[in-house]
N, C-alpha and C positions, 0 to 999 in steps of 0.2 A: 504493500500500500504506500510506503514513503517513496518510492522511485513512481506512482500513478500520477500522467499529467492532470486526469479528471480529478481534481478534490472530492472528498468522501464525509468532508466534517463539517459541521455548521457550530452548534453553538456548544459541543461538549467539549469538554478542554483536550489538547494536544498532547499525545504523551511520548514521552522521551524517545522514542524508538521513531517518531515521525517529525523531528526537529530537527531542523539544518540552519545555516546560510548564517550570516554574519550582520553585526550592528551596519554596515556600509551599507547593506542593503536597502535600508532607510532613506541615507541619502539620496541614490538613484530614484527608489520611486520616488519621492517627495520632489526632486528638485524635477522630475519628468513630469509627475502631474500639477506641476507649478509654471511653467513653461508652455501658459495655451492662450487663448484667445480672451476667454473670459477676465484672465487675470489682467491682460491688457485694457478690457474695458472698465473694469474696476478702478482700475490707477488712471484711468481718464477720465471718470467719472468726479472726482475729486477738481479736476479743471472743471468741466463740462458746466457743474452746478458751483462755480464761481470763486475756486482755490488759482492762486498762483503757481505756477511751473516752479522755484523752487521750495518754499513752504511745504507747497502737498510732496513733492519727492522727499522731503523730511518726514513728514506727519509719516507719508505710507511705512517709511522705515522705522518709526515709533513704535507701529499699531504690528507690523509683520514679526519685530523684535519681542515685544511683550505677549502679544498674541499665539505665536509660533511656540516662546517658551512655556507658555498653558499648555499646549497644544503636546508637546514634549516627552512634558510631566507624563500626557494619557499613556504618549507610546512606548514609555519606560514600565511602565504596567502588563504591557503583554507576555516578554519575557518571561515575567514573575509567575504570572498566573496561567496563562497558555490559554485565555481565554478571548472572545469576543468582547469590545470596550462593553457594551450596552448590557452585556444578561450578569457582569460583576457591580454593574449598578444596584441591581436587588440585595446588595449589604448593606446599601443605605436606605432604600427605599421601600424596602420588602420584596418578596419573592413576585406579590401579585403591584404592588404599588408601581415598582418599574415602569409600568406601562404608561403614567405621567407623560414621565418624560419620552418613553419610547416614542405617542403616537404623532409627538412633536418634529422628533429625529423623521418618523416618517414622511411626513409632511415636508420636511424637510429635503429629503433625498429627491422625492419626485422635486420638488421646486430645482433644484440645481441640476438634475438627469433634463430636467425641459429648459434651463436656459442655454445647456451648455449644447441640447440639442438643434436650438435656433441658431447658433453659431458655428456649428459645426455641419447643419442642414447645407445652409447657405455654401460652404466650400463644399461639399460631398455633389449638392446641386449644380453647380459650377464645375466639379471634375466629368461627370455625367451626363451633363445638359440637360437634366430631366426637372429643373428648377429647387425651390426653397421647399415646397410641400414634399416632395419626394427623396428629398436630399435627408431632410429629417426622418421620415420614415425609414431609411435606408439606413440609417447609421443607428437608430436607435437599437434595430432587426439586430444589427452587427455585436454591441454592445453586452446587449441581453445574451449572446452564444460565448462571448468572452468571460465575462461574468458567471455566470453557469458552471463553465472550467474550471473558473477559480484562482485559488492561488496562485503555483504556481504561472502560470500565467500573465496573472495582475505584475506580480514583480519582475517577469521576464521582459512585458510589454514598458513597464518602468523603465529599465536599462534602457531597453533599444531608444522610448523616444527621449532620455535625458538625454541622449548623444545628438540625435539629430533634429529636436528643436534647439539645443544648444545652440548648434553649429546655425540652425536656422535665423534665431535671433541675432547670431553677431552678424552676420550678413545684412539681416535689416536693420540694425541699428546702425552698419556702415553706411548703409544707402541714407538713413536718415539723417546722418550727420553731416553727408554730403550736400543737402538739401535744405540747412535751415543753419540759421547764426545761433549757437548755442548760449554764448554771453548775454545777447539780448534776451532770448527765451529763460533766461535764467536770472534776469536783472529783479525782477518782480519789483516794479517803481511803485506798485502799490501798498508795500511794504507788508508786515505779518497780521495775519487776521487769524485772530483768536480763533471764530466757531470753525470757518473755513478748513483753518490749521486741525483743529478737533474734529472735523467731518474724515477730512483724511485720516486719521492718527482711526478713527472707527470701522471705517472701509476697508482698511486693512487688519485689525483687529478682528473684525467680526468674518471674514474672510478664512484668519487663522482659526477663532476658536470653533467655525461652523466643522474644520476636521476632526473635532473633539473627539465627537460620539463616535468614531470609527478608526481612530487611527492607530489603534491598540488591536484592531482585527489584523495587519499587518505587519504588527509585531510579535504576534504571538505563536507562530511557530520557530523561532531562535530558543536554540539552547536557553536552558533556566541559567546558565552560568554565565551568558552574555550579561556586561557590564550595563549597570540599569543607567550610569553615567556616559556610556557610549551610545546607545540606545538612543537618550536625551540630545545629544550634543550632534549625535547623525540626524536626526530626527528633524532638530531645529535649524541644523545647516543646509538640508537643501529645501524645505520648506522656505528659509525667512530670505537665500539667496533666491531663489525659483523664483518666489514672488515678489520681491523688489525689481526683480531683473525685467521678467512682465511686465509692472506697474509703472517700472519710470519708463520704460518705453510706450507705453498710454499716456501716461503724464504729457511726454515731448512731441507724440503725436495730437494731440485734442489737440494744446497749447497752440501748436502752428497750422493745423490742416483746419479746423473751425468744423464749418456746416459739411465740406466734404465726408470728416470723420461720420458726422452723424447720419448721415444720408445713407450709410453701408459703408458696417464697422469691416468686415472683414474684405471685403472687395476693396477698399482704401488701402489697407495693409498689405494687402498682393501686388496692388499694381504700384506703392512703394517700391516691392522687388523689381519688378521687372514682366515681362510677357512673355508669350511663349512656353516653351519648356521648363522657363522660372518661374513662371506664374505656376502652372501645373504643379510643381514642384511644393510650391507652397499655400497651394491649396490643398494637399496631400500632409504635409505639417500641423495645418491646421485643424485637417482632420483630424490627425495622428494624435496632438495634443489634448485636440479634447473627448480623444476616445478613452486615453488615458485615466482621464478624472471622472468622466463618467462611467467607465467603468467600476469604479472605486464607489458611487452613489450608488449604482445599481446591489453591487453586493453586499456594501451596506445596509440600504433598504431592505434586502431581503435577509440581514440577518438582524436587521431588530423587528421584523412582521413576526419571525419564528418563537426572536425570545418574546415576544409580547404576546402568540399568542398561547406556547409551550409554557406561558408562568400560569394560565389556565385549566392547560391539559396534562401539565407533567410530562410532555411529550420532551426527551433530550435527545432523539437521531431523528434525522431526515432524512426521507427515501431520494433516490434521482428524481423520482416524478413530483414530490414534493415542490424539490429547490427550484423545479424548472417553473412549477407553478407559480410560485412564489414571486421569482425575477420577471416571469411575463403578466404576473400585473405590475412591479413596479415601471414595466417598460410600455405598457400600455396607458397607464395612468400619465408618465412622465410625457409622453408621445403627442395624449392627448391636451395638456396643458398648454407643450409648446408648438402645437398648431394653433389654439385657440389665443397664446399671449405675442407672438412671434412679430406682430406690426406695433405694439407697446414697449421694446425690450426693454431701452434707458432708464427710461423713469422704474420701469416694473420692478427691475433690477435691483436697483438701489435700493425703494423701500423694503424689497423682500433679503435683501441683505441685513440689514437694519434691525428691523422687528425680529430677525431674526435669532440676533443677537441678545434678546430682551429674553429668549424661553434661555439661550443655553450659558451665558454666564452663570446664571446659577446651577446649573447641573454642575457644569466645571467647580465652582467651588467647592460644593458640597463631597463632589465625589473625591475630589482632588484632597481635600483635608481629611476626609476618613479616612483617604488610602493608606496616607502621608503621617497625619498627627495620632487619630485617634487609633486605628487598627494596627499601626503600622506595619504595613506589608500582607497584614497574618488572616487569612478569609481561610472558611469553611467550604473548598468548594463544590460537596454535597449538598451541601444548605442550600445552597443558592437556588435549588431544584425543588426544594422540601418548602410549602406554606405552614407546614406544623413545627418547624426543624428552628436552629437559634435567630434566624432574620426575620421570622413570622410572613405571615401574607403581606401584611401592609403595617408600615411604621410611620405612624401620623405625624412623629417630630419633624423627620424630613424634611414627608410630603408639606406642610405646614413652614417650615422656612424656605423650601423652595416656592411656594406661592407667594408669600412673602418677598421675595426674592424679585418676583416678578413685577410685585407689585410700585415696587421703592421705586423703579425706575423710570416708571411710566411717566412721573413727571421732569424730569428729565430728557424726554424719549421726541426725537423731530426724524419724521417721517411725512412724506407727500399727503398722506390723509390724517394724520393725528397732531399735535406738536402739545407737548407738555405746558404747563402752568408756569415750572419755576426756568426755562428756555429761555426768553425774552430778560429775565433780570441778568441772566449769563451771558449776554452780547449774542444770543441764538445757539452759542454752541450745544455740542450733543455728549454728554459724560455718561451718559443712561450706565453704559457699560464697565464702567469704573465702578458705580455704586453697586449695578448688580452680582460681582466680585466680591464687595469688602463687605457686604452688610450678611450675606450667606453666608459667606464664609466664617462670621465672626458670631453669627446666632447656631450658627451648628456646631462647632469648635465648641460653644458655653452650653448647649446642649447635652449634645452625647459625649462630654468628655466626663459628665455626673454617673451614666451607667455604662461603662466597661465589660456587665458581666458576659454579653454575647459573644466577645472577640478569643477566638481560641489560641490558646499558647505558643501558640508555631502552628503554620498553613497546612491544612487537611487537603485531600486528595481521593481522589474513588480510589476503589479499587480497582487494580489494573495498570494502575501509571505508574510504571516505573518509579523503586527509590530510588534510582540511579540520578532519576531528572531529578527529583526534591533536596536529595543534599541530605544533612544532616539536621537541616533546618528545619524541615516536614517529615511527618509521618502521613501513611496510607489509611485514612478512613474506612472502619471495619465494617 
């Protein structure tokens, strides 16, 4: 089974005899599914809606630094536990409460499987001449067969396109440098604008922690012995480089191309390169990159629909037919969204970046301190299967500072149809996400650090999983 290219596992943990590959591995996939189109329009977005070309290249680097290192934390977690990010959630939230936050995560997935599908339509339609509708459909189909796979796959597809959207970007960013006075573009005579600056510094932030929920699905087939500090630091390198790299290349394009950018984001950025065979070429990048990342939505989608609805059924394996099920609705759902928002993208974009940010800061906190402060390290991980067992069904402290959580920030929170109460005395800017961070994090810290007694002494395990993987750290749950 460990030499099978078809993955065979969903959300029960990995045990040592089917663990391979090294902390670098991280870097490749992150800095590959960081290197695509969307991430370009992200960091333009930040000009688009009224930042400076050097400010926001700042801000983005703010939000991708801080963000990224959340983001990090999750994926130093897989190693440890060989599990899925989202079904070791149920430590904090119960076995059956998880689902909170799962059915947000899923919302979530489709939301970014359909924007990245609009933009990856558009070149797949333009490789094909069969246009925008069929381009989408076509690559969604592709997608969903990748994803399915699986693993390894996902991180094979990682490799290949870190190399050649790499190479891809430095080429356009030669072309673009050819083409536009950088000193000016970088002069910003309008000097530093606080919310502006904070809009970017959010964009990019909320960008990062949207990998939260999943980025631990990725890491968890590495050795238990991989350094949770390598893990971290590969994690966060090609993540926070991938997407600065993206974003300030958005930034330099809004900034100088104007209404052309917005007219047709990714047709602007092709014919940047060149025509012909180069064109082609990078419309095939284009695709390549954001097959990548959606790739990564789709299998995440479908592995918090399991744990969400397996914390129900007690259900811990999934059949092939299952999984297949599972990713062709996330691929039909996603499909369906981004036909339907695909003439809106800009604006849609943003605010759904945004709000986004508003459910999962507080996940990240909460999950990130129990991993960290209060448990640390040390889960049951039978429990997490069992609603009788030491996590219970549903643990109301949580789920209670996570709604809480939710709540602090709303007025703080500017978004295209909402904008908070206390926004306007802050010069407009958008903090939602800083508070949604400290205020969890510091009511569940003063929480559950009063009852201990759940947290078992060293990390459990089924039976079956190798002590070899556990160390001396864990024992095999009888």
């Amino acid at each position: 089974m460990a030499d099978s290219l078809v993955e065979r596992r969903s959300i029960d943990v990995v045990p040592h005899s089917e663990r391979h590959g090294t902390a670098f591995s991280q870097f490749t996939l992150w800095l590959g599914a960081n290197l695509q189109i969307t991430a370009v329009v992200t960091g333009a977005l930040a000009v688009v809606f009224g930042g400076g070309a050097l400010w926001s290249i700042v801000g983005l680097l703010v939000g991708n630094v801080l963000g990224g290192a959340v983001m990090a934390l999750h994926s130093a977690q897989g190693p440890k536990l060989g599990l899925p990010q989202m079904i070791q959630s149920r430590a904090q939230f119960g076995v059956r409460g998880a689902v909170v936050p799962l059915l947000l995560v899923i919302i979530m997935y489709v939301g970014f499987f359909a924007s990245g599908s609009v933009l990856a339509g558009q070149a797949v339609g333009e490789l094909t001449q069969l246009g925008d509708t069929a381009g989408i459909v076509i690559f969604a189909a592709v997608t969903a067969v990748m994803a399915a796979i699986g693993y390894r796959v996902i991180h094979a597809l990682g490799r290949v396109a870190s190399v050649i959207c790499a190479l891809a970007f430095v080429y356009l960013g030669v072309r673009l440098l050819e083409r536009i006075d950088l000193g000016a573009v970088l002069s910003d005579r309008a000097g530093f604008d606080l919310p502006m600056f904070l809009l970017a510094v959010s964009l990019s932030a909320s960008w990062q922690l949207a990998f939260g929920p999943y980025v631990a699905d990725y890491s968890r087939y590495l050795p238990r012995t991989t350094s949770g500090r390598a893990t971290f630091w590969w994690t966060l390198g090609g993540t926070a480089i991938g997407s600065q790299w993206s974003m300030t290349f958005g930034v330099l394009v809004a900034a100088t191309a104007g209404d052309a950018f917005l007219a047709g984001q990714v047709s602007y950025v092709v014919a940047l390169g060149g025509t012909g065979l180069i064109a082609s070429f990078l419309y095939f990048v284009i695709a390549l990159g954001k097959l990548t990342i959606n790739v990564l939505n789709t299998y995440g989608g479908f592995m918090s629909m399991v744990t969400s609805i397996s914390g129900f059924r007690g259900q811990r394996v999934l059949s092939p037919r299952g999984r297949a099920a599972y990713i062709a609705a996330i691929m039909v759902a996603g499909t369906a969204v981004a036909l339907l928002g695909k003439d809106t993208f800009l604006t849609s974009f943003k605010d759904f970046l945004l709000f986004l940010l508003t459910f999962f800061t507080p996940w990240s906190a909460i999950n990130l301190v129990d991993y960290y402060l209060i448990s640390r390290e040390r889960y049951d991980i039978p429990a997490l299967s069992d609603p009788d067992g030491r996590y219970g069904a549903w643990r109301w402290d949580a789920l209670t500072v996570y709604g809480v959580g939710i709540l602090v920030q709303l007025p703080f929170l500017v978004t295209h149809f909402y904008t908070g109460p206390l926004v306007a005395p802050l010069g407009g800017a958008d903090i939602s996400w800083v508070v949604g961070l400290a205020v969890p994090a510091l009511l569940y810290w003063l929480l559950a650090r009063r009852d201990t007694s759940h947290i078992p002494d060293r990390t459990l395990v089924p039976p079956g999983v190798e002590a070899a993987e556990t160390g001396p750290e864990a024992v095999r749950a009888g």
